[in-house]
C-alpha positions in Angstrom: 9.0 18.0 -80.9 10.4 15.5 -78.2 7.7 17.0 -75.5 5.0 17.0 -77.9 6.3 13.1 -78.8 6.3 12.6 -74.8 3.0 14.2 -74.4 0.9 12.8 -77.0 2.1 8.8 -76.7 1.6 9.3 -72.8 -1.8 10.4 -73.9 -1.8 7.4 -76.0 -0.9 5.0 -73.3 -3.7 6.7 -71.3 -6.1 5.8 -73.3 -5.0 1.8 -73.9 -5.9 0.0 -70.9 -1.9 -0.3 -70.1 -1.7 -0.2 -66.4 1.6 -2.0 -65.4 5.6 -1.0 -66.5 6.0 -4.3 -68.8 2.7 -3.3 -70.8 4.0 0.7 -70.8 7.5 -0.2 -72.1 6.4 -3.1 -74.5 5.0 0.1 -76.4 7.3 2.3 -76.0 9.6 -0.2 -77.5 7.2 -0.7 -80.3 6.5 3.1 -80.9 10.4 3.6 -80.9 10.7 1.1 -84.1 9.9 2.2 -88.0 6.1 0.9 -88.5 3.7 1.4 -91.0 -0.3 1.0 -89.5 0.0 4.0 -86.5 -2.2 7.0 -88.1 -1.8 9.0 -85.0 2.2 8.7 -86.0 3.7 12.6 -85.4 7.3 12.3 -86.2 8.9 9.3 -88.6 11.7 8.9 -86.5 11.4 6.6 -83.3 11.7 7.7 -79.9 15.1 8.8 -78.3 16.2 7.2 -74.9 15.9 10.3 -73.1 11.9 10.7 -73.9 11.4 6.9 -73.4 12.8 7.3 -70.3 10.4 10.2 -69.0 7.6 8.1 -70.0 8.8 5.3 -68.1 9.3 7.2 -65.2 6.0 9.3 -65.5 4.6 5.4 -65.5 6.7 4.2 -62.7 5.5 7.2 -60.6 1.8 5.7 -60.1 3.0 2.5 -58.7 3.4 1.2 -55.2 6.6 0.2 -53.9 5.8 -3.6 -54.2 4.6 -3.2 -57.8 7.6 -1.5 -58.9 10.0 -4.3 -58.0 8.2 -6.6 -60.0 8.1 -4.6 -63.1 11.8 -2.9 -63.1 12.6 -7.2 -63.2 10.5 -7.1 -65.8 11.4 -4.5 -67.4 15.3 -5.8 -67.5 14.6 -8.9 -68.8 12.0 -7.4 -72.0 14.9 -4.8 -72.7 17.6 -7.7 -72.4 15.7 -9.3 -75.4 15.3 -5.6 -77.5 17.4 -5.2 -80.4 18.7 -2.0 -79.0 20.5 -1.2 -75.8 18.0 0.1 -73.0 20.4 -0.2 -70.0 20.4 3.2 -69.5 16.6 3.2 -69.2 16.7 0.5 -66.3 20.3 1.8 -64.7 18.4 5.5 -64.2 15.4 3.6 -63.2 17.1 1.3 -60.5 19.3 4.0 -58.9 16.2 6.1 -58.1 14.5 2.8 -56.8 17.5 2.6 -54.6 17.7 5.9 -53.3 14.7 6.1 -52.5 15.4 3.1 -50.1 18.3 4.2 -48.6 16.2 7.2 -47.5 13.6 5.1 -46.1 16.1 2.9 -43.7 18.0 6.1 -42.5 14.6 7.6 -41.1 13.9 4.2 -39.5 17.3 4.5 -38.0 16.2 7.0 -36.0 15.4 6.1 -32.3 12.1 5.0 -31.3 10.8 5.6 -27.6 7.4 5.5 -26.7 8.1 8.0 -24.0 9.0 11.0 -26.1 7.5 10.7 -29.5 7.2 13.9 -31.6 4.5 15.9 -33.1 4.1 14.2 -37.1 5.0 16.8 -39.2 1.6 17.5 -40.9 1.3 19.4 -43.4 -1.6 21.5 -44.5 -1.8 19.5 -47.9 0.3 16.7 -47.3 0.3 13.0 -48.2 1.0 12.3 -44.3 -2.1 14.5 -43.1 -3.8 12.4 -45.9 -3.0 9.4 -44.3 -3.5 10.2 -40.7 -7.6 11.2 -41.6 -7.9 7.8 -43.3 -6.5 5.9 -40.1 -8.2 8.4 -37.7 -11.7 8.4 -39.6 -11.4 4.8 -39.2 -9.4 3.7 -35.8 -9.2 7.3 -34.1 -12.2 6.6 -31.0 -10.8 2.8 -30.6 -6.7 4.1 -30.3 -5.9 4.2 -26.9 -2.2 4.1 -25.3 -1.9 2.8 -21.9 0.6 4.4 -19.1 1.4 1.5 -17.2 2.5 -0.6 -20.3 3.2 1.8 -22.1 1.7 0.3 -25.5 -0.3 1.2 -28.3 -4.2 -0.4 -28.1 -6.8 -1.1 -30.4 -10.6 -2.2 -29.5 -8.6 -3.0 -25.8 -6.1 -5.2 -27.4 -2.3 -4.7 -27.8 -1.4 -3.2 -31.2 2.3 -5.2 -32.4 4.6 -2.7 -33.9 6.4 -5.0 -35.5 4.1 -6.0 -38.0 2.2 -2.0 -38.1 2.8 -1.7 -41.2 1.3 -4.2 -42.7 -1.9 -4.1 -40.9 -2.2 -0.6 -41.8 -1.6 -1.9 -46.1 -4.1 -4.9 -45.0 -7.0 -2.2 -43.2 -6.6 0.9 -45.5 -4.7 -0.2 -48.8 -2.5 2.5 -48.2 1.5 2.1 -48.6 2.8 3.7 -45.4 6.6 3.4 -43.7 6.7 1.9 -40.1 8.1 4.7 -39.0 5.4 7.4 -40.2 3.1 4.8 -39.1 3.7 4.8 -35.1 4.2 8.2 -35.0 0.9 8.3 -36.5 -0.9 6.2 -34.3 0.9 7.4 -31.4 -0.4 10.5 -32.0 -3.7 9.6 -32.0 -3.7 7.3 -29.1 -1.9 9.5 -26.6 -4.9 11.3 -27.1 -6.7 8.6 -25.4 -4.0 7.8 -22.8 -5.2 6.0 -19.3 -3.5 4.1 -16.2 -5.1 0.8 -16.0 -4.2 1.0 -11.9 -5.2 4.8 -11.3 -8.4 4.4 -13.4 -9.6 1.4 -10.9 -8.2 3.7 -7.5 -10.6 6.3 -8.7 -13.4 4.1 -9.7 -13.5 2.0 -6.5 -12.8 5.6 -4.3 -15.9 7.1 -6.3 -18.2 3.6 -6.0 -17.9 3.7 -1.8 -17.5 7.5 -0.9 -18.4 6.3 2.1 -16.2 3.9 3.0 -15.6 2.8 6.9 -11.9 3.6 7.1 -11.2 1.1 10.1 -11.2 -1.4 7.3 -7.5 -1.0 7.3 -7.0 -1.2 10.8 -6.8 -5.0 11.3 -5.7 -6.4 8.4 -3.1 -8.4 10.3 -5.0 -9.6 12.6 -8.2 -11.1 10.2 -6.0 -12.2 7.4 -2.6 -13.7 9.2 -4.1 -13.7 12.6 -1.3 -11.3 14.1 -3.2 -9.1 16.2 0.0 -7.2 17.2 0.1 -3.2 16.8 2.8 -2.8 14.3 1.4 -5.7 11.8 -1.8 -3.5 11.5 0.3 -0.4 11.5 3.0 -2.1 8.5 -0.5 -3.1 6.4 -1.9 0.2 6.6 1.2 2.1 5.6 1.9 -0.5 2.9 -1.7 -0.1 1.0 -1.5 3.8 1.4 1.7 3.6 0.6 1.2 1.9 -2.8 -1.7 4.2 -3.1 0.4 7.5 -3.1 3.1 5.9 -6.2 0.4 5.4 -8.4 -0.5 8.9 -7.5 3.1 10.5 -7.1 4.8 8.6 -9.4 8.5 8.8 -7.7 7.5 9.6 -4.4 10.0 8.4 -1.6 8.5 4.6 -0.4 11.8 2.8 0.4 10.5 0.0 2.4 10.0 -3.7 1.6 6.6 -5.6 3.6 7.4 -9.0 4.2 5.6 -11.8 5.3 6.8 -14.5 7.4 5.6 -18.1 8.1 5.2 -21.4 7.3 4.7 -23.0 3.8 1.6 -23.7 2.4 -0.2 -20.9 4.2 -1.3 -18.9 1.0 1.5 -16.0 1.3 1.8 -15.0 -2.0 -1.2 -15.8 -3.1 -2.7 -13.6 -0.9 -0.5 -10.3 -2.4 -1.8 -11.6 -5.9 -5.1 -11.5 -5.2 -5.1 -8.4 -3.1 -2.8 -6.4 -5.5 -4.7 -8.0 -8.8 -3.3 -10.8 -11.1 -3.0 -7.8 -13.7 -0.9 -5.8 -11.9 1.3 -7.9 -10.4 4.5 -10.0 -10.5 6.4 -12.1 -8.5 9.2 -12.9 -11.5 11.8 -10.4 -10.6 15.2 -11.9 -10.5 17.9 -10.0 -11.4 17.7 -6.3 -9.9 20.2 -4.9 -12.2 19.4 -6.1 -15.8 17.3 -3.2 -18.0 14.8 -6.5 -18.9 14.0 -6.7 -15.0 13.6 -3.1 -14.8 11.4 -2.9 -17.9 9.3 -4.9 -15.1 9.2 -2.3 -12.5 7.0 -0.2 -14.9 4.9 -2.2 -16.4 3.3 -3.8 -12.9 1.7 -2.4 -9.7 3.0 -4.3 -7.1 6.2 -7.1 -7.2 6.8 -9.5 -4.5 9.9 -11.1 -4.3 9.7 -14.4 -3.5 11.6 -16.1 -0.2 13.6 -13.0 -0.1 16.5 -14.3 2.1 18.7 -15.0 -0.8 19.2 -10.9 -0.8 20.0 -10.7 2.5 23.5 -12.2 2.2 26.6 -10.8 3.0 27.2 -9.1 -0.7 23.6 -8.8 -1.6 22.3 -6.6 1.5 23.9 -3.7 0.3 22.7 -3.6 -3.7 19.3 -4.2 -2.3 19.5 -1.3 0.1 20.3 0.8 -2.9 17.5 -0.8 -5.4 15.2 -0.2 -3.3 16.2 3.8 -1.9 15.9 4.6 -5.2 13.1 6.6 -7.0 12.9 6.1 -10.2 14.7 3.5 -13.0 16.8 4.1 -15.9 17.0 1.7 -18.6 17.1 1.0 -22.8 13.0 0.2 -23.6 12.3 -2.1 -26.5 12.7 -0.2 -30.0 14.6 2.4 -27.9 18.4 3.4 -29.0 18.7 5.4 -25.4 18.1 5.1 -21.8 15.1 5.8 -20.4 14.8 7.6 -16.8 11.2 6.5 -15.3 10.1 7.5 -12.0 9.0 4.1 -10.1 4.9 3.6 -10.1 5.6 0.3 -8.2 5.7 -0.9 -4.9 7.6 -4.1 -3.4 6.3 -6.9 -0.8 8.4 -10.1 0.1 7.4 -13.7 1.5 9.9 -15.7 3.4 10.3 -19.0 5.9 13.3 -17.7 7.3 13.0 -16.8 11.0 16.9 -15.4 11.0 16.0 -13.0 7.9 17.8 -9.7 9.0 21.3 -9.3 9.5 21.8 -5.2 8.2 21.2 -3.2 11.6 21.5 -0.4 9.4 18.9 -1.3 7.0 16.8 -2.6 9.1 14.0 0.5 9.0 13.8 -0.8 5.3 12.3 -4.0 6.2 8.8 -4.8 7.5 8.3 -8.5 8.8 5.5 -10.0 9.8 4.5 -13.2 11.5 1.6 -15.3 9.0 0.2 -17.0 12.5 -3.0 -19.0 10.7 -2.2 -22.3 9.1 -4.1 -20.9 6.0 -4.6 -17.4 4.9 -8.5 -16.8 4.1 -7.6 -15.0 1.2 -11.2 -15.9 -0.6 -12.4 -13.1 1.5 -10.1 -10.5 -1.3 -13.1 -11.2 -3.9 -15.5 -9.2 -1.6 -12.9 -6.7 0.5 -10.6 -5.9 -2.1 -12.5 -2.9 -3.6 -13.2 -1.6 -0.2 -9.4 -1.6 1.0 -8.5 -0.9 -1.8 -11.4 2.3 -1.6 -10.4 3.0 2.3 -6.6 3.9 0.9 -7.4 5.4 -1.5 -9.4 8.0 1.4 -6.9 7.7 3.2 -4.1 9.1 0.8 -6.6 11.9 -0.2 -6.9 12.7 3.4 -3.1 13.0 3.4 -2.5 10.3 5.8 1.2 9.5 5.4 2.9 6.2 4.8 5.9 6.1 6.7 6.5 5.3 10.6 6.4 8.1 13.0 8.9 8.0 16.0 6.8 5.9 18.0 5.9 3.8 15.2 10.0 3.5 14.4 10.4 2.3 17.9 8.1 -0.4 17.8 9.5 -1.4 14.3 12.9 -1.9 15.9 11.8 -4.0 19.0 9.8 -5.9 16.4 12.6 -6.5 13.7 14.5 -7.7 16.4 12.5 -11.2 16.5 13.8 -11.8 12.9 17.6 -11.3 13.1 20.8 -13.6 12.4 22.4 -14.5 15.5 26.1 -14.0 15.0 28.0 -16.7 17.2 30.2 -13.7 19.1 26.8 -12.0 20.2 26.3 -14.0 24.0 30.2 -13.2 24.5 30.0 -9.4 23.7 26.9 -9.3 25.7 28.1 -10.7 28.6 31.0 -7.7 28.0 28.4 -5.5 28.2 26.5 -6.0 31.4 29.8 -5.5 33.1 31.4 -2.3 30.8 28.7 -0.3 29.5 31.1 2.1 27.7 33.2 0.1 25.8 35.6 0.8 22.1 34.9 -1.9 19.6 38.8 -2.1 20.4 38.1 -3.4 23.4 35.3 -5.5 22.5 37.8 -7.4 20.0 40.6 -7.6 22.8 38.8 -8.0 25.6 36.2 -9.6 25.1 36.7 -11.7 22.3 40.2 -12.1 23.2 41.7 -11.2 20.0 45.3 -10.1 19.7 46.1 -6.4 18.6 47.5 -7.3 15.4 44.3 -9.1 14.4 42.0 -6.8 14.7 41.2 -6.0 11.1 38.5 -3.9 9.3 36.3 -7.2 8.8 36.3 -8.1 12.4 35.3 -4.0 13.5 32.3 -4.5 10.8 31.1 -7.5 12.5 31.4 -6.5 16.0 29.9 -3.2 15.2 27.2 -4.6 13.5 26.8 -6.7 17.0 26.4 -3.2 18.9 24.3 -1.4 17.0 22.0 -4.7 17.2 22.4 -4.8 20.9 21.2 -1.2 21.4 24.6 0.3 21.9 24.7 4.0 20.5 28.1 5.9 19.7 28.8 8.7 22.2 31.4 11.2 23.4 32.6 9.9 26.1 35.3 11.3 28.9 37.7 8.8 30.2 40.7 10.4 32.6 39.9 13.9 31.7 39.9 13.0 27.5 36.9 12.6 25.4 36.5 10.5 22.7 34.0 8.4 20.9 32.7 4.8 22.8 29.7 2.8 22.5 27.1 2.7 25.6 25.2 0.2 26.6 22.2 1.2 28.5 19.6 -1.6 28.7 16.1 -0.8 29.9 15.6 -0.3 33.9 14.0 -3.4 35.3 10.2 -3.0 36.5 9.6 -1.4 40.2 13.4 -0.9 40.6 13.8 2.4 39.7 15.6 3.3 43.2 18.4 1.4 41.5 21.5 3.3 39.9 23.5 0.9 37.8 27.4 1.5 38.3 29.2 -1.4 36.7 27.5 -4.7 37.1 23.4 -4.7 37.3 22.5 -7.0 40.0 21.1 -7.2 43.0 21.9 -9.5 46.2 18.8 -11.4 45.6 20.5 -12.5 42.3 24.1 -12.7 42.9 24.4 -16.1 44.3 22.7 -17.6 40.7 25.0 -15.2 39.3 28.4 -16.7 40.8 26.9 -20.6 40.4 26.6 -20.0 36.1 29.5 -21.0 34.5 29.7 -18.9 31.8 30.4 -16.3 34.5 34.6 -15.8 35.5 33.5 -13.1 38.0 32.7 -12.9 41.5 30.5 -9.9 42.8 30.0 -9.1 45.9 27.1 -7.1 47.0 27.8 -4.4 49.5 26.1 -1.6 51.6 24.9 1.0 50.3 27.4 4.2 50.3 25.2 8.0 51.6 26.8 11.1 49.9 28.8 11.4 53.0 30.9 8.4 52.9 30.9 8.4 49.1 32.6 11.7 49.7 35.2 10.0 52.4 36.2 7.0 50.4 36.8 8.7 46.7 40.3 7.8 46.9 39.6 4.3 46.7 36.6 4.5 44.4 38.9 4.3 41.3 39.3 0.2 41.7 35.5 0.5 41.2 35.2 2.3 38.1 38.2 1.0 36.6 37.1 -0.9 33.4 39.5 -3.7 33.9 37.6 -5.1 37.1 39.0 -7.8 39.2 37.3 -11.1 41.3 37.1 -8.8 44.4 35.8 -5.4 42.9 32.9 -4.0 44.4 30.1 -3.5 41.7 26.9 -2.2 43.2 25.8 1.4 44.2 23.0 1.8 46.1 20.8 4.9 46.3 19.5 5.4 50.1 16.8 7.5 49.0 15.9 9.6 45.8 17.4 12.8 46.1 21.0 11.4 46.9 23.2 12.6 44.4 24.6 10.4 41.4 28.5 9.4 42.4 29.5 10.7 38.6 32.0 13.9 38.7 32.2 13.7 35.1 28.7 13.5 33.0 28.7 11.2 29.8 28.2 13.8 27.0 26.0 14.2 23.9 22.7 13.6 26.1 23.9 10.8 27.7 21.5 11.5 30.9 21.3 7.7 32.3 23.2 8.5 36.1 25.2 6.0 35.7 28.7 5.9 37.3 31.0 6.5 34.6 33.8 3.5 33.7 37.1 4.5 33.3 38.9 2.2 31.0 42.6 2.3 30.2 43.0 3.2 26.3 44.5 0.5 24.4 47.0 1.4 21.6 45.6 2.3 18.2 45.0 -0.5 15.7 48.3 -0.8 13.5 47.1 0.5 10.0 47.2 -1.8 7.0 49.5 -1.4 4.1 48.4 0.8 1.1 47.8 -2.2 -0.8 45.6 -3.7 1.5 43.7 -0.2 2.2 42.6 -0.4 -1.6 41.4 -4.0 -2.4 38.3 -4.8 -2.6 37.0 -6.5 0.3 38.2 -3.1 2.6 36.5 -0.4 0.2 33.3 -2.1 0.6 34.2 -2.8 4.6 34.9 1.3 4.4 31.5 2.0 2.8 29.7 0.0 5.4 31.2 1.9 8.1 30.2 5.3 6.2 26.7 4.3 6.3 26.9 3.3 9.7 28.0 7.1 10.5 25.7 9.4 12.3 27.5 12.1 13.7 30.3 14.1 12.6 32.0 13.2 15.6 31.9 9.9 14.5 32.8 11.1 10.7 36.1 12.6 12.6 37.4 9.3 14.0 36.5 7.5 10.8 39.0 10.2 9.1 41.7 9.6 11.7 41.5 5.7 10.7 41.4 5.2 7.5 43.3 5.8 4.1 42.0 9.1 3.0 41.9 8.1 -0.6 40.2 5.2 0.1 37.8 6.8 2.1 37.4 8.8 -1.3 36.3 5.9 -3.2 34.4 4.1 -0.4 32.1 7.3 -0.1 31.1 7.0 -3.9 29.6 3.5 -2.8 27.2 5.4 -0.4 23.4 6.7 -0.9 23.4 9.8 -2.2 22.0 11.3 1.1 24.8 10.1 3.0 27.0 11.8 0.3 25.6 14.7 0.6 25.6 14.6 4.7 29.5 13.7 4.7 30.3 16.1 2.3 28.6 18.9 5.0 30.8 17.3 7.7 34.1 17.6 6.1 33.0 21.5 5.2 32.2 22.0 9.0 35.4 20.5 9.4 37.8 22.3 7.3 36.0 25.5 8.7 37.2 24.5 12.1 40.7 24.0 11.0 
């Protein structure tokens, strides 16, 4: 009876023009009381709870989301003012409502990424497949998703998913959750993906097929009128270099091109316009925040702008690091995890700092430039940029590579040279060295710096090896009175047409000597002398030991004169390690080991990243082995996990080779 009841009022409210709750349950109120005038009345007695309720609900069913809020209020307040109790109708009523709810915000819980979004579950016959042929009938060929900024698109314009949902009720009168929504019309666009930056590579490579290559040969020279080898050399790699990350997403490009000069000359304006205002920023601030990062993908190429400020004494070594590295983890927007992205981007500077470099180590890194015009013509980008843009891009394709070759390296280093700090103990330790060309940074700190034992610390080694390296020292094996051991050798390059010349201690000639002894900077006298022939080299080796001893007095002689060019080289004992210059080896008294510090000071903070330094300064395992004899092992431990990972990787091999010795 109660389903007949059910079945014939709904087919009664059916046929009223009842289309909202309040209109529904004013009847069912009604057709629940004792009346009189109903002739299609089946049963005298009025409707139970339970069957209003399944009418309600059959009637609540057909309504959006928005219209049942307003008509369960309405609904409480008619059945507030009823003469019987319906607050079972609207408590049964509400706590679906509310479920229903709860189930919506847990599934928007869920993380969002636009990087990994997953298949919508469609179902052959369900409402989401429903929905997805409405959007796609309408939006589907004007849904596109772009790479680079990694966004949704409509008719070319950026798509907000913050308000997706409601332009989706607005366009289709459809009630749809955000959630379903995106992973909707993600599906759809990614369909339709592009690279804003690799679709204009290929169009401008395919427009000139056959572009003059030598386009990129002189880019220096007719833009910053630098007609010097490597500024060509540092453009050309740059712009094939950018080329190959669009390309290679990832691929290793761990170098930074800077230019130099005054202000005013057009500097950065000339990367904007070359690189395109689209793709390119020069806002990056803080390398370490996931906002900044967020910036690496979405632009081409990022200048940073007077970079000297990361080129101090803390800063060199973060920056090293940021810019080794190949790709960026970070927390996108919407996303509830971090994202690993390999880097798309490439990086260009512009400074007015001559003194820029400091980091001998990193120096490879950097590329400087001089900006020599007063004004960069960069007005000539609006007809050339295609076409170097199109040479590159030939270029890449050709598999020209973007790094320096050895000969390209060398010129780099005589170049970077131009633009480094000069560190107020430099003249004194070169002095040092045109007199002891195999020296310990020992004795660099005692000798010539005249610094007592005891204050020789860890800071005071970095500074004066960092003076060294600079210099063109190189660490060698060494044999001083019959024992070998590690020393830094100076070996300058032989002056012009005096090749006839082998360099003991001292390299001068008589010609110079008597400017020589009139400087005052110089405290020694040098006497030129006669030549020695193999013979009475030979006779007087007994007293050859005041010459080669590394503490020289006024009176030492210092000059060694071939006669002709097949005498032999006075050395008995050969520098090792390919150390092939003939010169006269210097024998130099070892000075007592630096007192180590106390296990306190080995740990703080200043030393672990004084330790770290020195590990990345480390190129042999010879050199590795000394570093293990000096410092605190454990700190050693933790200074190495401040390294690249290459250098890691290379210590770790040492130490194996090591242990395998032992």
């Amino acid at each position: 009876m109660q389903s007949l009841l059910s079945t014939n009022f709904f087919r009664y409210l059916l046929g009223c023009e009842s289309t909202t709750i309040q209109e529904v349950v004013l009847q069912i109120l009604e057709y629940s009381q004792p009346f009189e005038d109903w002739a299609s009345r089946i049963d005298d007695q009025p409707l139970t709870i339970k069957i209003a309720i399944n009418i309600a609900r059959c009637a609540i069913a057909l309504l959006s989301e928005s219209e049942k809020a307003v008509e369960l209020a309405t609904l409480r307040q008619r059945c507030n003012e009823a003469p019987y109790n319906w607050n079972q109708l609207i408590k049964t009523l509400e706590a679906e409502r509310k479920a229903t709810r709860i189930k919506n915000e847990q599934h928007l819980k869920r993380s969002f990424s636009l990087e990994d979004v997953p298949e919508p579950p469609f179902g052959k016959d369900s409402k989401q497949l429903i929905k997805r042929q409405l959007i796609e009938a309408k939006w589907g060929d004007r849904l596109k998703f772009n790479e680079m900024l990694q966004q949704l698109e409509l008719d070319g314009e950026h798509l907000m998913l913050d308000t997706i949902k409601t332009e989706i009720a607005l366009q289709f009168n459809m009630d749809i959750g955000r959630e379903d929504a995106i992973d909707i019309l993600l599906h759809l666009a990614k369909q339709r993906s592009y690279h804003p930056v690799r679709d204009y590579l290929n169009q401008v490579a395919d427009s000139h097929p056959d572009i003059d290559i030598s386009i990129l040969d002189n880019i220096a020279t007719r833009y910053f009128g630098n007609d010097s080898a490597i500024a060509n050399i540092y453009m050309r790699k740059t712009l094939i270099g950018a080329v190959a990350r669009i390309m290679e997403p990832g691929c290793k490009m761990d170098t930074i091109t800077i230019l130099y000069g005054k202000q005013g000359t057009y500097k950065s304006t000339f990367w904007r316009k070359l690189i395109g205002s689209e793709f390119f920023s020069d806002s990056l601030v803080d390398l370490t925040h996931k906002d900044e990062l967020a910036k690496l993908r979405r632009f081409w190429g990022l200048e940073l702008a007077e970079i000297d400020y990361l080129f101090g004494q803390k800063a060199v070594e973060s920056f090293k690091r940021f810019l080794s590295a190949q790709d960026d983890t970070y927390r996108p927007p919407y996303g509830r995890e971090n994202l690993t992205v390999n880097r798309t981007c490439f990086f260009v500077g512009t400074t007015n700092k001559k003194d820029l470099l400091n980091d001998p180590t990193g120096d490879r890194r950097y590329w400087v430039l001089d900006v020599l015009t007063d004004s960069i013509p960069y007005k000539l980008l609006d007809t050339e940029r295609d076409l170097i843009w199109a040479a590159a891009v030939k270029l890449y394709r050709q598999g020209e590579r973007w790094d320096l070759n050895e000969q390209e390296k060398t010129l780099s280093y005589g170049s970077n040279l131009e633009y480094h700090s000069q560190d107020p103990w430099e003249d004194a330790i070169a002095r040092y060295l045109n007199i002891h060309r195999k020296v310990t940074t020992q004795e660099i700190l005692t000798d010539a710096l005249k610094f007592e034992i005891n204050q020789c610390d860890l800071l005071k080694q970095r500074r004066v090896i960092a003076i060294l390296q600079r210099l063109g020292c190189e660490s060698k094996t060494v044999s001083r009175n019959g024992k070998k051991f590690r020393a830094w050798v100076y070996a300058p390059p032989s002056p012009e047409g005096n090749a006839d010349v082998t360099v003991c201690a001292v390299d001068v000639t008589p010609d110079v000597t008597a400017q020589i002894e009139s400087q005052q900077a110089t405290q020694l006298t040098v006497t030129p002398v006669t030549p020695k022939t193999e013979e009475n080299f030979s006779q007087n080796s007994d007293t050859q030991s005041s010459v080669e001893s590394g503490n020289l007095i006024e009176t030492d002689v210092t000059d060694v004169t071939k006669s002709d060019n097949n005498s032999p080289s006075p050395c008995d004992e050969p520098v090792l390690d390919g150390n092939a210059s003939g010169e006269c080896e210097e024998v130099i008294a070892v000075l007592p080991e630096i007192t180590p510090l106390p296990e306190s000071e080995w740990m703080s903070e200043e030393n672990l990243e004084a330790i770290a330094k020195d590990l990345e300064w480390c190129v042999s395992i010879e050199q590795f082995q000394v570093f293990m004899d000096i410092y605190n092992l454990e700190a050693l431990a933790i200074a190495l996990s401040r390294t690249e990972a290459s250098k890691q990787e290379q210590i770790k091999l040492w130490m194996n080779q090591l242990d395998a010795l032992k």
